[in-house]
C-alpha positions in Angstrom: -41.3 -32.9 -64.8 -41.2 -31.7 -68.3 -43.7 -29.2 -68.0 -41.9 -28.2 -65.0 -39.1 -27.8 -67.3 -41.0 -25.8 -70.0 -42.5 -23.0 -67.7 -39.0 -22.4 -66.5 -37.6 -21.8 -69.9 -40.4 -20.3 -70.8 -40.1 -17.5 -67.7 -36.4 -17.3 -68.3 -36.9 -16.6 -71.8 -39.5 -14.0 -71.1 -37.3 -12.2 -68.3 -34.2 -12.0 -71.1 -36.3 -10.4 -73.5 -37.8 -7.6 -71.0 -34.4 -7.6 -69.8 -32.7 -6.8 -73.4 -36.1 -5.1 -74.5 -35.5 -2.5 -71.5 -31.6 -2.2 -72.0 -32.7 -0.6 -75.8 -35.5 1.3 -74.0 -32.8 2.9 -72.0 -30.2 3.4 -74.9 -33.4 5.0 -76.6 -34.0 7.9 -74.2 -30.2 8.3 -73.2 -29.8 9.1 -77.1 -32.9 11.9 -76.9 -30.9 13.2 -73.9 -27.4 13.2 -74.8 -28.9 14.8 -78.6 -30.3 17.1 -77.0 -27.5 18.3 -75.1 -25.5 17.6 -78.1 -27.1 20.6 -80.0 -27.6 23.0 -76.6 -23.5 22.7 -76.7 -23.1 23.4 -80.4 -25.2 26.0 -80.0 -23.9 27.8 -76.9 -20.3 27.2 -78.5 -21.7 28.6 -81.7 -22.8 31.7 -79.8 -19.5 32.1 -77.6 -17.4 32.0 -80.1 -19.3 35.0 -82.6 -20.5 32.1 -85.5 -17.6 29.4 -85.4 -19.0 26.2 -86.6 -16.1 24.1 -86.5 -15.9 25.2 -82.5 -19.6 23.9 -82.4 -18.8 20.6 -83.5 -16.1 20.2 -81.7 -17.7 20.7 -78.5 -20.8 19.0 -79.5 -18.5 16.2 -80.3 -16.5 16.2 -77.4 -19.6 16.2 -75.2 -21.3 13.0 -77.4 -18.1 11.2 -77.2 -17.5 12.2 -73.4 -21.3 10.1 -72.7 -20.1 6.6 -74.4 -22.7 8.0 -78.0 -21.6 8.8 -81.3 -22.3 11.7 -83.1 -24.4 11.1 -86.6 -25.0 14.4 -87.6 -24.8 18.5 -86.5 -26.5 20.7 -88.8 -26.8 24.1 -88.6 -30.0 25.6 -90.2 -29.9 29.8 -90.5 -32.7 31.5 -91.2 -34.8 34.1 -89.5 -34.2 31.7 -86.5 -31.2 30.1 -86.1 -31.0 25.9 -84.9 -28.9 23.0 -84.7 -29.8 19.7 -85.3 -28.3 16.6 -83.5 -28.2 13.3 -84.1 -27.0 11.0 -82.0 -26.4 7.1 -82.0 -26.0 4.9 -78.2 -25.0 1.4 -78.5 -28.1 -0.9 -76.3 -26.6 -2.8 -73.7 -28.0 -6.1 -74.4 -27.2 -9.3 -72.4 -28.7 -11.8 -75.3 -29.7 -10.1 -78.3 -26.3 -8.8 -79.0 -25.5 -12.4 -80.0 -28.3 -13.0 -82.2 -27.4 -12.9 -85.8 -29.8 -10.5 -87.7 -30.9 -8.8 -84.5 -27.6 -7.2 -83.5 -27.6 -4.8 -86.1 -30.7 -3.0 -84.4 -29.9 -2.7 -81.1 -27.9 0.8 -81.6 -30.8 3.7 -81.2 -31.0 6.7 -82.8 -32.3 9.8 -81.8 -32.4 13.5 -83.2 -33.0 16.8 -81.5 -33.4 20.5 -82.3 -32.2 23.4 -80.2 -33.3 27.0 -81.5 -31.4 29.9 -80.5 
């Protein structure tokens, strides 16, 4: 009975971890995506309004904020090509490791993207 007992901790241990490991996985590649966007948006704002940056953030803002992320960072970069550079921050949605002293602190992921125009 007891090692009855242990295999089924043992599985439902393992199925909260893939569980919580795949919820971050998600986060992950929703925050590529949404900075991604993020700097296609400033950038297209950028050029539709003839150089404004303030616009650009705004609307890159607006989008990241729109999606449930947070915005870290817009930088524009001008040189003999011009780019923005997003960074963007989604919150994981955990079921376990959320509560986890230690381990709550990195479940948020981070991703930056680059858009030249």
């Amino acid at each position: 009975m007891r090692s009855i007992l242990s295999i089924v901790l043992a599985g439902v241990l393992l199925v909260v971890i893939a569980l919580d490991g795949a919820a971050m996985f998600v986060a992950y590649n929703g925050s590529r995506d949404l900075a991604r966007t993020a700097a296609e948006q400033a950038a297209a704002q950028f050029a539709a309004t003839g150089g404004n940056e303030g616009a650009a953030l705004e609307a890159a803002n607006a989008y990241v904020e729109e999606k449930n992320g947070e915005l870290v960072d817009l930088q524009y970069h001008k040189g003999e090509s011009n780019w923005y550079e997003a960074v963007v921050r989604m919150p994981a949605k955990t079921f376990v490791f959320k509560f986890v002293p230690g381990l709550n602190r990195f479940l948020d992921q981070q991703a930056t993207a680059t858009v030249t125009f």
